[in-house]
PDB file of N, CA, C, O and CB in Angstrom:
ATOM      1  N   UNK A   1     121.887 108.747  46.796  1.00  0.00           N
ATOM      2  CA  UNK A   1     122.111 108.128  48.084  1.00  0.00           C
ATOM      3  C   UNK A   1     123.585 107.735  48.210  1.00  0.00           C
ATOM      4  O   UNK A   1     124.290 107.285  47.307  1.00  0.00           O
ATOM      5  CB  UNK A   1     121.192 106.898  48.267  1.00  0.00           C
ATOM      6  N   UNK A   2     123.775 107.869  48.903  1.00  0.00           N
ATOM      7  CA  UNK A   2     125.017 107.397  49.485  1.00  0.00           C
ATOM      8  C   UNK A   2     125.707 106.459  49.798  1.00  0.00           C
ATOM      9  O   UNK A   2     125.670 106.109  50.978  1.00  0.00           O
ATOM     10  CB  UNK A   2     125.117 107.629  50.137  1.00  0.00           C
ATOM     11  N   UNK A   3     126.635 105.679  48.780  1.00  0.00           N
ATOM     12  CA  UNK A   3     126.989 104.326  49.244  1.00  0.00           C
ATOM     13  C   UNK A   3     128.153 103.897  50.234  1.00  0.00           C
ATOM     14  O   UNK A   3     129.237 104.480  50.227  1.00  0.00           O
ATOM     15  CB  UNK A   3     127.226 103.678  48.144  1.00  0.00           C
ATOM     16  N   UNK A   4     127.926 103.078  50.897  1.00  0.00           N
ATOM     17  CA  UNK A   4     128.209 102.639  51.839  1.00  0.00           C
ATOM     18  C   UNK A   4     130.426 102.125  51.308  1.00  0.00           C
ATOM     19  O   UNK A   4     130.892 101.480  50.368  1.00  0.00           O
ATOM     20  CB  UNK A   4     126.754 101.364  52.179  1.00  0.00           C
ATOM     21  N   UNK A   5     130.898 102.635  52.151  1.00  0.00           N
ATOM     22  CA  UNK A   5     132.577 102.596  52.102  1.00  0.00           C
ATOM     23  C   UNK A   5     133.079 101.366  52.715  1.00  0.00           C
ATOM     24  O   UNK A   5     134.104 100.808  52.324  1.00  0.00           O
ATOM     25  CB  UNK A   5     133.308 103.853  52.937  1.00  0.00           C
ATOM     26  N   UNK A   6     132.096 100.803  54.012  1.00  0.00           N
ATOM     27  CA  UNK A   6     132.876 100.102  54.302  1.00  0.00           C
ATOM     28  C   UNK A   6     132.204  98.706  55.344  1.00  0.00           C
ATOM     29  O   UNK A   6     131.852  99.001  56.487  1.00  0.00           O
ATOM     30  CB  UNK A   6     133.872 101.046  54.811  1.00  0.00           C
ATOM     31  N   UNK A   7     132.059  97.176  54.850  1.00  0.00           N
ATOM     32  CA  UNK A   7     131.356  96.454  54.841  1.00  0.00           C
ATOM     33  C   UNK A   7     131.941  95.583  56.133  1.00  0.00           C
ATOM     34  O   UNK A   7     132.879  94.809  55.939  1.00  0.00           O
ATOM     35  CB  UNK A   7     131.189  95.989  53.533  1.00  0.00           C
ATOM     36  N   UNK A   8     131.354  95.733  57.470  1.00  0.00           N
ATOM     37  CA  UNK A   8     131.851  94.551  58.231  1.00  0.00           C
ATOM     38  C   UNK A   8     131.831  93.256  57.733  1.00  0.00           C
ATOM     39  O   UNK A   8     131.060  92.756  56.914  1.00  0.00           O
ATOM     40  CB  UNK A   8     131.228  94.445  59.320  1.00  0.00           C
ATOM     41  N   UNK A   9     133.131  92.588  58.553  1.00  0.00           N
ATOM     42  CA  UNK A   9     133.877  91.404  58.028  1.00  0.00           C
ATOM     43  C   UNK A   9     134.357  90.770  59.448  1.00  0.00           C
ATOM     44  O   UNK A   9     134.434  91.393  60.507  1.00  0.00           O
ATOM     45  CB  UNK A   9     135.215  91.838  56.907  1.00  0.00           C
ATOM     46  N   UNK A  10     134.644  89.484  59.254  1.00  0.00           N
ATOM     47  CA  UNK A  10     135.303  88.770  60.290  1.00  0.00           C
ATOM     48  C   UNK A  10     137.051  89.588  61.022  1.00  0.00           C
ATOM     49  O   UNK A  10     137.826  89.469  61.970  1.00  0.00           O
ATOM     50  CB  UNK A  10     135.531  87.147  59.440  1.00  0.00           C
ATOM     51  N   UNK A  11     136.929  90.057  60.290  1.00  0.00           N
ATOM     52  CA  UNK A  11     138.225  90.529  60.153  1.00  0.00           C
ATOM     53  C   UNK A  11     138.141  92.655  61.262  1.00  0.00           C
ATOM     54  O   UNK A  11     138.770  93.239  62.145  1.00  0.00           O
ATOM     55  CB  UNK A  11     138.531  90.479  57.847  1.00  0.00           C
ATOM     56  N   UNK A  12     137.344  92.828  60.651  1.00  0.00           N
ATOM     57  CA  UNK A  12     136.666  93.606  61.452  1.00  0.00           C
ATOM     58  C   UNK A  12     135.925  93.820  62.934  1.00  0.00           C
ATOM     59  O   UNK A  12     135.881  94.631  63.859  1.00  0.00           O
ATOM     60  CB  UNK A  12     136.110  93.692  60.855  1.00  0.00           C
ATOM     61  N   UNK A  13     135.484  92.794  62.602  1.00  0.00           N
ATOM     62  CA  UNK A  13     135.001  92.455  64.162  1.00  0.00           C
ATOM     63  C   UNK A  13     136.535  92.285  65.148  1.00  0.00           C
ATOM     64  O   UNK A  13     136.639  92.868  66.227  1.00  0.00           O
ATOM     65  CB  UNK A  13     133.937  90.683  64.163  1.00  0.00           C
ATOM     66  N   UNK A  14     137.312  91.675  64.756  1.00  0.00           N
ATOM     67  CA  UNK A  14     138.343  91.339  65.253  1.00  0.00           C
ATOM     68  C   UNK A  14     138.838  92.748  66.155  1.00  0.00           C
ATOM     69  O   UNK A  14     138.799  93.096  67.335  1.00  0.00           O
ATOM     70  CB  UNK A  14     139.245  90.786  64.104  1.00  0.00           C
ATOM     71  N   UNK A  15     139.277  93.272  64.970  1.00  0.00           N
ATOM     72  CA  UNK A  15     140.070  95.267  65.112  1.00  0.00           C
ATOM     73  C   UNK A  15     138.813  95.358  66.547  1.00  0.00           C
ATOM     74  O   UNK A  15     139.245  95.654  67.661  1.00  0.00           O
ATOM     75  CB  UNK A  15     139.537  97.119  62.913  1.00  0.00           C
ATOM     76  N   UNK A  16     137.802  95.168  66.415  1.00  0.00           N
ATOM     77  CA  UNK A  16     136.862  96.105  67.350  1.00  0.00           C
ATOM     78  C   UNK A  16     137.552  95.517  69.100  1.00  0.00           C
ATOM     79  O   UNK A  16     137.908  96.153  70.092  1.00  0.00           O
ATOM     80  CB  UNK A  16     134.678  95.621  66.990  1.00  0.00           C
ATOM     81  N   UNK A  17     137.472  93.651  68.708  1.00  0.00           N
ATOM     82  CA  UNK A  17     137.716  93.337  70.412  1.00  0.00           C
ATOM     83  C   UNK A  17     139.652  93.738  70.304  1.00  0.00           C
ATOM     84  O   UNK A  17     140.295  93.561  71.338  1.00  0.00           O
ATOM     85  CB  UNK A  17     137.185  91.006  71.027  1.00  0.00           C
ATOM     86  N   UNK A  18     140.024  93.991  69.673  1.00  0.00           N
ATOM     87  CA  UNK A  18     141.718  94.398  70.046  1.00  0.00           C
ATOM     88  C   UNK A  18     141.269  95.940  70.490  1.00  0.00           C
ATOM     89  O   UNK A  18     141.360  96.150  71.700  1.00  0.00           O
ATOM     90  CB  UNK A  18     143.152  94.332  68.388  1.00  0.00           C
ATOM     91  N   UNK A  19     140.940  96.710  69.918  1.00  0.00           N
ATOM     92  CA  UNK A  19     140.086  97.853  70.287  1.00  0.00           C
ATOM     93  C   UNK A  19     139.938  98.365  71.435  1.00  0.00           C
ATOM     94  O   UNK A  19     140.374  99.451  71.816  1.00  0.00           O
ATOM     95  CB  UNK A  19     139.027  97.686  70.032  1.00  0.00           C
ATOM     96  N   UNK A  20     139.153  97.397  72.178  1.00  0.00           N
ATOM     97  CA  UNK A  20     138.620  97.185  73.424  1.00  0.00           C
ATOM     98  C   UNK A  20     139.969  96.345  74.386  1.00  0.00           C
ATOM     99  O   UNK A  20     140.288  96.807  75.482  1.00  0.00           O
ATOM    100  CB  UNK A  20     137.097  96.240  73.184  1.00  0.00           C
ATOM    101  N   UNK A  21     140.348  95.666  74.076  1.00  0.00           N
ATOM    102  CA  UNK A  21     141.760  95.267  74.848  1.00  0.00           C
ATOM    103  C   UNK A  21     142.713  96.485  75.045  1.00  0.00           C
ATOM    104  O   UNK A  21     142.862  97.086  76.109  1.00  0.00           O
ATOM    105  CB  UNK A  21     142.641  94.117  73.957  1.00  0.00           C
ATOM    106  N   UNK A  22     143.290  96.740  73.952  1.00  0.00           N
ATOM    107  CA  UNK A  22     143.679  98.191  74.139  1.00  0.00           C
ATOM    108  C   UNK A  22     143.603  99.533  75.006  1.00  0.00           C
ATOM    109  O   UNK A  22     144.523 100.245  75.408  1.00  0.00           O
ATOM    110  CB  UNK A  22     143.354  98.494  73.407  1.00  0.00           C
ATOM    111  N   UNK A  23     142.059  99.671  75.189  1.00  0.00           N
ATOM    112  CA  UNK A  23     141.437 100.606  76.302  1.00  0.00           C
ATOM    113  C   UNK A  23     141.493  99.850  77.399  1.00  0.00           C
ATOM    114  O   UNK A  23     141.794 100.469  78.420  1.00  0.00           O
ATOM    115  CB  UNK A  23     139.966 101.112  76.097  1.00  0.00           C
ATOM    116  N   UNK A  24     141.345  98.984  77.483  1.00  0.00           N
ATOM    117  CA  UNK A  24     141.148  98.052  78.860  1.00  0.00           C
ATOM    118  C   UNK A  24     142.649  98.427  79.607  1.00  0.00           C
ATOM    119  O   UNK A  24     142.813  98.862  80.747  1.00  0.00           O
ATOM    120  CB  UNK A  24     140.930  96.030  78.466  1.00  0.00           C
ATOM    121  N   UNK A  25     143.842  98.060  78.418  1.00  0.00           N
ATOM    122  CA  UNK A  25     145.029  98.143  79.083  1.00  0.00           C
ATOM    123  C   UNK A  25     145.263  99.237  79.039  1.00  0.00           C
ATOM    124  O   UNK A  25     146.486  99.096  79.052  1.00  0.00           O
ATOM    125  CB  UNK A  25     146.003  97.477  78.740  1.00  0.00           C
ATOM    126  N   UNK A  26     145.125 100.305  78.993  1.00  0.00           N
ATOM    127  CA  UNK A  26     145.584 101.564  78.976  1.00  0.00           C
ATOM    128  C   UNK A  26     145.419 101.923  80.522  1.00  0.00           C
ATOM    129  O   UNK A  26     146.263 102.161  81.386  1.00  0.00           O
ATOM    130  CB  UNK A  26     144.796 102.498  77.913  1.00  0.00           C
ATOM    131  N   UNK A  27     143.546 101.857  80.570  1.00  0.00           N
ATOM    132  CA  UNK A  27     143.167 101.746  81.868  1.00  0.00           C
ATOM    133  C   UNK A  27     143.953 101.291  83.020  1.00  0.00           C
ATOM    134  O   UNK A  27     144.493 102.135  83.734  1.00  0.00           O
ATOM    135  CB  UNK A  27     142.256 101.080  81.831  1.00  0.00           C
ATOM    136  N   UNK A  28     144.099  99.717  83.336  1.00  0.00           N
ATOM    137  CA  UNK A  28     144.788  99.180  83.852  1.00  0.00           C
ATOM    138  C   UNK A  28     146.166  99.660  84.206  1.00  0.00           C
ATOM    139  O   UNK A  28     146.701  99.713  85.314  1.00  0.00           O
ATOM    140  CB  UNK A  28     144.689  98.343  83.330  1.00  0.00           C
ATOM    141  N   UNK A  29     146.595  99.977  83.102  1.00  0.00           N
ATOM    142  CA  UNK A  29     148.121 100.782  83.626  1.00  0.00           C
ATOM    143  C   UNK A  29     148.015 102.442  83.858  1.00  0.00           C
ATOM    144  O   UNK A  29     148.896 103.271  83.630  1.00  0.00           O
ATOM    145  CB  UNK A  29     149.444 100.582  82.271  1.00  0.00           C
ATOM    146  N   UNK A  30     146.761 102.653  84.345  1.00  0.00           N
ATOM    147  CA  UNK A  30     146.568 104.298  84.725  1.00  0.00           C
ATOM    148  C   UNK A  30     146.720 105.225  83.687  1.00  0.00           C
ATOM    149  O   UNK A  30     146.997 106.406  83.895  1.00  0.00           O
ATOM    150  CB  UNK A  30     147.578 104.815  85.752  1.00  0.00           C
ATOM    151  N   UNK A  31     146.543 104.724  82.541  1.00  0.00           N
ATOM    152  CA  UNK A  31     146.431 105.750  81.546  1.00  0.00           C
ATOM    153  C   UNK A  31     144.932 106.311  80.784  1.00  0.00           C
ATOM    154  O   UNK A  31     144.522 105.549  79.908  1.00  0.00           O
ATOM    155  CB  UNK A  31     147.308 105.210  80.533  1.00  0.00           C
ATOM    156  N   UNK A  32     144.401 107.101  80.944  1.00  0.00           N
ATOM    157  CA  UNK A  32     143.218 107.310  80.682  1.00  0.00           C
ATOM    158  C   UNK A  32     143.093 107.975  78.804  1.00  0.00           C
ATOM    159  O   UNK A  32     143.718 108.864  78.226  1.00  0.00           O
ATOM    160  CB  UNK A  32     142.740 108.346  81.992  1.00  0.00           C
ATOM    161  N   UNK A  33     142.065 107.097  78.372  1.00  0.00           N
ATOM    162  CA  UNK A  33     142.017 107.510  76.611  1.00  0.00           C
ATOM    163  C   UNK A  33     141.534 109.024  77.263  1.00  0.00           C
ATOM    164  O   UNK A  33     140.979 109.384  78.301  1.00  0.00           O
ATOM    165  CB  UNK A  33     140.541 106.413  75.184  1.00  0.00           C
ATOM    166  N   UNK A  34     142.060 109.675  76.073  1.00  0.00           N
ATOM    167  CA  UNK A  34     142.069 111.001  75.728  1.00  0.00           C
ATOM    168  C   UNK A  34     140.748 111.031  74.564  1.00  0.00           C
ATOM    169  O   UNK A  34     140.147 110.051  74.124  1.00  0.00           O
ATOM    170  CB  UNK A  34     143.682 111.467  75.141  1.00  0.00           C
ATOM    171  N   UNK A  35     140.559 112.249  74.286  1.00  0.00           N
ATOM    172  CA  UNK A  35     139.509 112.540  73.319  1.00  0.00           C
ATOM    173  C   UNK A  35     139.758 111.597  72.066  1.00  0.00           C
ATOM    174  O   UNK A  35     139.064 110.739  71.520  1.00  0.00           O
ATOM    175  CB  UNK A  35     139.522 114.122  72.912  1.00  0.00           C
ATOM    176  N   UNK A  36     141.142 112.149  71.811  1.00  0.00           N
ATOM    177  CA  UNK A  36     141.496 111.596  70.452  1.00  0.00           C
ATOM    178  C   UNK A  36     141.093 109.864  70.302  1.00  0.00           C
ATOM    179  O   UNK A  36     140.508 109.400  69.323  1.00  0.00           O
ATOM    180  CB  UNK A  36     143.239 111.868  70.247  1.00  0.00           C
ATOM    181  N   UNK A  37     141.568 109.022  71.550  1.00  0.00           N
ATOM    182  CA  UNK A  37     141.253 107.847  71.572  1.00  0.00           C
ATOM    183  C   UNK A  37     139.533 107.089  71.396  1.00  0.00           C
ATOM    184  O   UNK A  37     139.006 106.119  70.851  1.00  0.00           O
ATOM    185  CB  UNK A  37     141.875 107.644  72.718  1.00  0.00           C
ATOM    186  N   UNK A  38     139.143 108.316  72.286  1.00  0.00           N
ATOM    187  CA  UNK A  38     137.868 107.491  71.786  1.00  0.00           C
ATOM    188  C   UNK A  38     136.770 108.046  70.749  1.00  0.00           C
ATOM    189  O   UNK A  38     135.647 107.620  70.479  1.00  0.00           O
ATOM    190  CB  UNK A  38     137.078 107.173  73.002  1.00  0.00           C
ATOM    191  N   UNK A  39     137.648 109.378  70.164  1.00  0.00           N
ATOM    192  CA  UNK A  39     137.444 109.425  68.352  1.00  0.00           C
ATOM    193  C   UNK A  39     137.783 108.020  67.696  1.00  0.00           C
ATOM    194  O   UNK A  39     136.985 107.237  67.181  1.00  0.00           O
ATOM    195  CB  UNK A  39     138.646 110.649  67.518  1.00  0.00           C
ATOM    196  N   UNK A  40     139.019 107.900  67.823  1.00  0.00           N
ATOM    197  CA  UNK A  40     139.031 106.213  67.346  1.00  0.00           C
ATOM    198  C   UNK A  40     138.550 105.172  67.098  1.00  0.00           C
ATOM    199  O   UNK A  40     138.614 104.441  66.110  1.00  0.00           O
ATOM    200  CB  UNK A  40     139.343 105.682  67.688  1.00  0.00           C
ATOM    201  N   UNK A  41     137.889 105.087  68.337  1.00  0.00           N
ATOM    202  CA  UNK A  41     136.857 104.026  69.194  1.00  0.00           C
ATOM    203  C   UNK A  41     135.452 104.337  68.629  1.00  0.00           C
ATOM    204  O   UNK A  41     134.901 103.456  67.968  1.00  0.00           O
ATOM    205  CB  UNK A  41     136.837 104.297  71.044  1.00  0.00           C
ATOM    206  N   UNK A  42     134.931 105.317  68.799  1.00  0.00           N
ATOM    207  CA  UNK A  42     133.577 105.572  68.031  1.00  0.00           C
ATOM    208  C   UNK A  42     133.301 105.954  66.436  1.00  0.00           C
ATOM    209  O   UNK A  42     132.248 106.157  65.831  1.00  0.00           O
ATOM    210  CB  UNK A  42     133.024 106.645  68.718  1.00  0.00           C
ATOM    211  N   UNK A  43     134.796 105.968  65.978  1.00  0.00           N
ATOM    212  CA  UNK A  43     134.677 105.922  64.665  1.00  0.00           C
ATOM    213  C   UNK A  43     134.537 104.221  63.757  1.00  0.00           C
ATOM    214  O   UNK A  43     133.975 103.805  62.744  1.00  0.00           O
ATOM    215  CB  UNK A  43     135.962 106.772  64.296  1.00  0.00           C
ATOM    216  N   UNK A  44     135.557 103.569  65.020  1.00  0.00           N
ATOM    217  CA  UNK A  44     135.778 101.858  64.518  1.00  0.00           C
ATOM    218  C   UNK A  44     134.124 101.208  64.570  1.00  0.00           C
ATOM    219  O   UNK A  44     133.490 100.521  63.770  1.00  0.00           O
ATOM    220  CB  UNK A  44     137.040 100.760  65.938  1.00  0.00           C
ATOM    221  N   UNK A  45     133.798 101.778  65.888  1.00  0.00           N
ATOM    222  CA  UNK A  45     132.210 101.150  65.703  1.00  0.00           C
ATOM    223  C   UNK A  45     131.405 101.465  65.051  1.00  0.00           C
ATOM    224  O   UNK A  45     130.443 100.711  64.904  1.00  0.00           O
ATOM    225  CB  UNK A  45     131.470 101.141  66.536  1.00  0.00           C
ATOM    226  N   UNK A  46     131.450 102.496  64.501  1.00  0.00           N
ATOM    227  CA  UNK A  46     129.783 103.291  63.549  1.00  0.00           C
ATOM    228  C   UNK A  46     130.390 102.796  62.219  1.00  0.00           C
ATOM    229  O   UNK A  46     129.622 102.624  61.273  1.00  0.00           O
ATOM    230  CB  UNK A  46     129.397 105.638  63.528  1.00  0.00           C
ATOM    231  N   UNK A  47     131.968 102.506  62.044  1.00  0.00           N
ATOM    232  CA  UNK A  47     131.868 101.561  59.993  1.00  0.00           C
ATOM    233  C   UNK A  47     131.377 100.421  60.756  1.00  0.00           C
ATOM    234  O   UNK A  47     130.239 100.174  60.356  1.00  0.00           O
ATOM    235  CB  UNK A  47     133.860 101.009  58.620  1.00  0.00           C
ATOM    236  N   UNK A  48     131.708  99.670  61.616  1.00  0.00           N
ATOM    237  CA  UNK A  48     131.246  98.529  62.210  1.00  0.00           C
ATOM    238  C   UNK A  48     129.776  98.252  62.359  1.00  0.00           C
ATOM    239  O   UNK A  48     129.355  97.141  62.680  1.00  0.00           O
ATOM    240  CB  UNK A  48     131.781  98.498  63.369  1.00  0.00           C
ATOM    241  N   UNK A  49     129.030  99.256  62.125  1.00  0.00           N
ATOM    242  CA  UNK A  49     127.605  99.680  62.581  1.00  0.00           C
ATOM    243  C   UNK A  49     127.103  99.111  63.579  1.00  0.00           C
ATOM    244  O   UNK A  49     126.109  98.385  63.599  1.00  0.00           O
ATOM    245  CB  UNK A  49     126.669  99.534  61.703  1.00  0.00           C
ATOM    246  N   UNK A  50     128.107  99.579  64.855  1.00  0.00           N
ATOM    247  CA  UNK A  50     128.077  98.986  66.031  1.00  0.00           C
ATOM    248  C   UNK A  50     127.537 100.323  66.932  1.00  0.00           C
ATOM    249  O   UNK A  50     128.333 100.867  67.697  1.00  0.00           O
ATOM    250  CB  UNK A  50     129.579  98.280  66.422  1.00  0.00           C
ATOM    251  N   UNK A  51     126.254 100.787  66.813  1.00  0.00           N
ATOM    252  CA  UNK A  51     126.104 101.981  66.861  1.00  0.00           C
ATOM    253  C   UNK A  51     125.871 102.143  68.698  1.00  0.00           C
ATOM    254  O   UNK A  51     126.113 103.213  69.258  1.00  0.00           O
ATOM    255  CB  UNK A  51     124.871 102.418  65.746  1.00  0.00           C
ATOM    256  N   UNK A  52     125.471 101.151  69.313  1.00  0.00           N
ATOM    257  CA  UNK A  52     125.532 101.202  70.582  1.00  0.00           C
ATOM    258  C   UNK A  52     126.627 101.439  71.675  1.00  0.00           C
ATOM    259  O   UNK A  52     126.690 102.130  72.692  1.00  0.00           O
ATOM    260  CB  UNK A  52     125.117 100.333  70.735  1.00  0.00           C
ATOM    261  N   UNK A  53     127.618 100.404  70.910  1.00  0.00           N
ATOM    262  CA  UNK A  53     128.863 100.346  71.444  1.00  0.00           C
ATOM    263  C   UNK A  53     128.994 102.117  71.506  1.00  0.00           C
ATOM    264  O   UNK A  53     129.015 102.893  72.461  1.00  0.00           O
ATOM    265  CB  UNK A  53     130.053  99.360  70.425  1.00  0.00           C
ATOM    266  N   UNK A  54     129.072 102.344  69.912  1.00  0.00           N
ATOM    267  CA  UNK A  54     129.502 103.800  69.849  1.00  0.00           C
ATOM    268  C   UNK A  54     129.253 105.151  70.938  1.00  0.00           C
ATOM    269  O   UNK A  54     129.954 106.011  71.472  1.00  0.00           O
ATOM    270  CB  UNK A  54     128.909 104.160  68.674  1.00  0.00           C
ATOM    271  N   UNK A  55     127.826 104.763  70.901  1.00  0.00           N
ATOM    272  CA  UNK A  55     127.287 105.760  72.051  1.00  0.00           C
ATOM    273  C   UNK A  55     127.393 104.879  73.037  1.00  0.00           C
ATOM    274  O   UNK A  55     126.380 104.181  73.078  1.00  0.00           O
ATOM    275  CB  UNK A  55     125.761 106.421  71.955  1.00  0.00           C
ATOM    276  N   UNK A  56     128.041 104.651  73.712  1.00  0.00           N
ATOM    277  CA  UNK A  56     128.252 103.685  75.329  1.00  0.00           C
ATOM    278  C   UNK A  56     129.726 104.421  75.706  1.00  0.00           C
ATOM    279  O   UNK A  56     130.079 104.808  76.820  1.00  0.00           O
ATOM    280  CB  UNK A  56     128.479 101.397  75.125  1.00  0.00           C
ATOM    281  N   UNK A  57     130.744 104.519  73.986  1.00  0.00           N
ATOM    282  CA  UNK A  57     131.447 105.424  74.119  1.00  0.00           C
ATOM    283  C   UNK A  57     131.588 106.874  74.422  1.00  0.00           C
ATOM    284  O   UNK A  57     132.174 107.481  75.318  1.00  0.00           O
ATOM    285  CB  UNK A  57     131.723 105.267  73.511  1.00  0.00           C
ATOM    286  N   UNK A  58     130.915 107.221  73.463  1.00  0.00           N
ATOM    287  CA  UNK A  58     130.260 108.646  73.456  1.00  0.00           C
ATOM    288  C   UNK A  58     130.148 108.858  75.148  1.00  0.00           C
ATOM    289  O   UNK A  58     130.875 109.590  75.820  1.00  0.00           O
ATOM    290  CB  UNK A  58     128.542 108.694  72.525  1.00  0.00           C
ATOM    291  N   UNK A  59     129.153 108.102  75.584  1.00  0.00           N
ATOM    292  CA  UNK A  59     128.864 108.520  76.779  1.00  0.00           C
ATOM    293  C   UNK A  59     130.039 108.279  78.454  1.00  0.00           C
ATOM    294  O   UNK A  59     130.048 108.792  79.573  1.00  0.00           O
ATOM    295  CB  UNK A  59     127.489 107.788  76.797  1.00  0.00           C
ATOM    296  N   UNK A  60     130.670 107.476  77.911  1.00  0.00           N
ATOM    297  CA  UNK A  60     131.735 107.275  78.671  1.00  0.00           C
ATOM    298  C   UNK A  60     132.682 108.389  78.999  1.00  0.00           C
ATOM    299  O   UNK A  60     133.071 108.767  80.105  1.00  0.00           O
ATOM    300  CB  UNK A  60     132.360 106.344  78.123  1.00  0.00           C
ATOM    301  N   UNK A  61     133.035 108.938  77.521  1.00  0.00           N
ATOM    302  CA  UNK A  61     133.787 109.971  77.437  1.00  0.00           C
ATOM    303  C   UNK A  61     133.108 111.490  77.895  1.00  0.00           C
ATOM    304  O   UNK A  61     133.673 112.398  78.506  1.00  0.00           O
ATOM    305  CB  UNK A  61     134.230 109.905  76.068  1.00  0.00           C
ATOM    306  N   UNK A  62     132.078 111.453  77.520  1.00  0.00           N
ATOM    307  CA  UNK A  62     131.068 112.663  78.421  1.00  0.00           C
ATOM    308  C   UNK A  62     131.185 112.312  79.896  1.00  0.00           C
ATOM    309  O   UNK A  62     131.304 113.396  80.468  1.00  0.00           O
ATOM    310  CB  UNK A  62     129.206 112.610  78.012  1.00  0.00           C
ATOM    311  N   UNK A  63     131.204 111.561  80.584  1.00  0.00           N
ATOM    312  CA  UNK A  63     131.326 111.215  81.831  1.00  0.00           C
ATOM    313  C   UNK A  63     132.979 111.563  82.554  1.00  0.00           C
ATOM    314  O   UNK A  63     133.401 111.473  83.707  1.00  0.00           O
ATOM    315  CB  UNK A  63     130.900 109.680  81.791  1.00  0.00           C
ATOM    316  N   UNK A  64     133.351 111.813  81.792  1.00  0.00           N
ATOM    317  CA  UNK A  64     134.667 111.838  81.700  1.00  0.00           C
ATOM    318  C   UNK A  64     135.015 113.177  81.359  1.00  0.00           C
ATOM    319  O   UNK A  64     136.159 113.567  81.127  1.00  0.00           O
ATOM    320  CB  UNK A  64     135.160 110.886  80.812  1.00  0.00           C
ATOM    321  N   UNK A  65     133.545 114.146  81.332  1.00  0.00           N
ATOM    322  CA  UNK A  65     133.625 115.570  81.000  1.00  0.00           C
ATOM    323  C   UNK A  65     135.212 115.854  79.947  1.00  0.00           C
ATOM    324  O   UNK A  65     136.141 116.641  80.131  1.00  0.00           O
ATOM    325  CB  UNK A  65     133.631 116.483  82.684  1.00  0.00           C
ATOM    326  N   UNK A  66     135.002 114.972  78.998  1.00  0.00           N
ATOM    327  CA  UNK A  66     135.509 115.483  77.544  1.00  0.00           C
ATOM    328  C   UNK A  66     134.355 115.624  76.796  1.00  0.00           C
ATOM    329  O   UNK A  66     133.384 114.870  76.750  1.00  0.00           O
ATOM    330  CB  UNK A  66     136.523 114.499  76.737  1.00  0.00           C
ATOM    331  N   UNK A  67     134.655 117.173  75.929  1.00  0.00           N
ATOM    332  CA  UNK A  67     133.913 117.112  74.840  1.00  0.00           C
ATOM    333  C   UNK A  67     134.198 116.747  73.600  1.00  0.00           C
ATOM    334  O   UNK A  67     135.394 116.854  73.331  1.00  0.00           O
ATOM    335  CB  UNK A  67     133.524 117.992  74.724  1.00  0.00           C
ATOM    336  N   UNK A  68     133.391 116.282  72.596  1.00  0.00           N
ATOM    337  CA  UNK A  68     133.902 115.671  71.317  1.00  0.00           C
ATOM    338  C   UNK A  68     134.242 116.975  70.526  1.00  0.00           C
ATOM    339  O   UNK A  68     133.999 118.180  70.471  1.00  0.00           O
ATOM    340  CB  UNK A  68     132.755 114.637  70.509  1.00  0.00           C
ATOM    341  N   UNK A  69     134.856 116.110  70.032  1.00  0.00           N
ATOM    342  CA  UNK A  69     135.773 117.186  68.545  1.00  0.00           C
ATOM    343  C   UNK A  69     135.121 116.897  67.228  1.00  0.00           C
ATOM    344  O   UNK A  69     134.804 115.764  66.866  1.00  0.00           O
ATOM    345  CB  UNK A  69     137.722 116.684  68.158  1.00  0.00           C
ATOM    346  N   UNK A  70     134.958 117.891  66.599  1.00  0.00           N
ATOM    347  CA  UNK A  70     134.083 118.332  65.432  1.00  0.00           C
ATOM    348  C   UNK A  70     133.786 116.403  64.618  1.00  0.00           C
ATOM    349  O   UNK A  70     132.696 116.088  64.139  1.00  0.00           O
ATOM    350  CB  UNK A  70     135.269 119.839  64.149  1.00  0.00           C
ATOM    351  N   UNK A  71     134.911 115.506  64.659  1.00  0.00           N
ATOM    352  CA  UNK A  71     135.347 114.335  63.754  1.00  0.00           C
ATOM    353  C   UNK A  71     134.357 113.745  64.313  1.00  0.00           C
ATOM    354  O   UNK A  71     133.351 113.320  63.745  1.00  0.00           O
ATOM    355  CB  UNK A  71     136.824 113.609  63.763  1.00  0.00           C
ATOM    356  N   UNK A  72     134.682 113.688  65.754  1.00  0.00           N
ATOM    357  CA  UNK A  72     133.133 112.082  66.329  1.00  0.00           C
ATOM    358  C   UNK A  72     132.248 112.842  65.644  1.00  0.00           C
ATOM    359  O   UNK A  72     132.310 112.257  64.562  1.00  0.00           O
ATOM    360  CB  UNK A  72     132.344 111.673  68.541  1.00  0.00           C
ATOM    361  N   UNK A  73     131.571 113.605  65.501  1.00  0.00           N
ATOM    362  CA  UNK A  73     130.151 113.816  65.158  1.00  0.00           C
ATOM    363  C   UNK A  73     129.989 113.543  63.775  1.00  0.00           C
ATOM    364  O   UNK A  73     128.862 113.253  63.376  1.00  0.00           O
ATOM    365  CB  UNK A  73     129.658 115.195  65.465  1.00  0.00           C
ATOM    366  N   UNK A  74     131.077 113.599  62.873  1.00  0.00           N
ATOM    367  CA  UNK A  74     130.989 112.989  61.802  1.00  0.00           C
ATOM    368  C   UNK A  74     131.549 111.553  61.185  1.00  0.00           C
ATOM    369  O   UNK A  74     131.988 111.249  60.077  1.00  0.00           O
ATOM    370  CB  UNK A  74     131.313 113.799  61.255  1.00  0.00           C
ATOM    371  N   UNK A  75     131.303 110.717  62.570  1.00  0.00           N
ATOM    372  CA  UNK A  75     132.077 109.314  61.974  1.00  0.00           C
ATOM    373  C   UNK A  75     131.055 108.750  61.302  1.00  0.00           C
ATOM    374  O   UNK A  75     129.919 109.219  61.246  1.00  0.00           O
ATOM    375  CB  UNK A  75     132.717 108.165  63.087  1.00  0.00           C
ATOM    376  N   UNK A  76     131.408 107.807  60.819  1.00  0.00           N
ATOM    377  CA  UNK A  76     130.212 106.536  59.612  1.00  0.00           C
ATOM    378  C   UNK A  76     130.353 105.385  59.842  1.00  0.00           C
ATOM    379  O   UNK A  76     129.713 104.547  59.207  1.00  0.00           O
ATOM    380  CB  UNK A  76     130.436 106.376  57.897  1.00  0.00           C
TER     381      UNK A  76
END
């Protein structure tokens, strides 16, 4: 089995809402995340085992008719 790399922490949680500030402002100043960004984003949440968030992403970015790149499908 497979052990686990990486253990949410206070510190972690943190990275996730800067995360989310980040996209917010990007937004705000008319810049739209790119694929790569919300590879980022759905990779920070699934070590986070924030698996909803993740797919809320996922689906955002499908809405957004981007398709994922080979990496989201393998985040953890």
């Amino acid at each position: 089995m497979r052990q686990t790399r990486f253990a949410p922490d206070v510190k972690s949680y943190t990275i996730l809402l800067r995360v989310n500030e980040v996209c917010w402002e990007m937004e705000d100043d008319s810049f739209e995340p790119d694929v790569v960004t919300y590879g980022i984003i759905i990779n920070a949440y699934c070590k986070a085992k924030k698996y909803d968030e993740a797919i809320r992403f996922y689906h955002k970015m499908q809405a957004k008719s981007m398709g994922p790149t080979p990496h989201i499908y393998y985040s953890d």
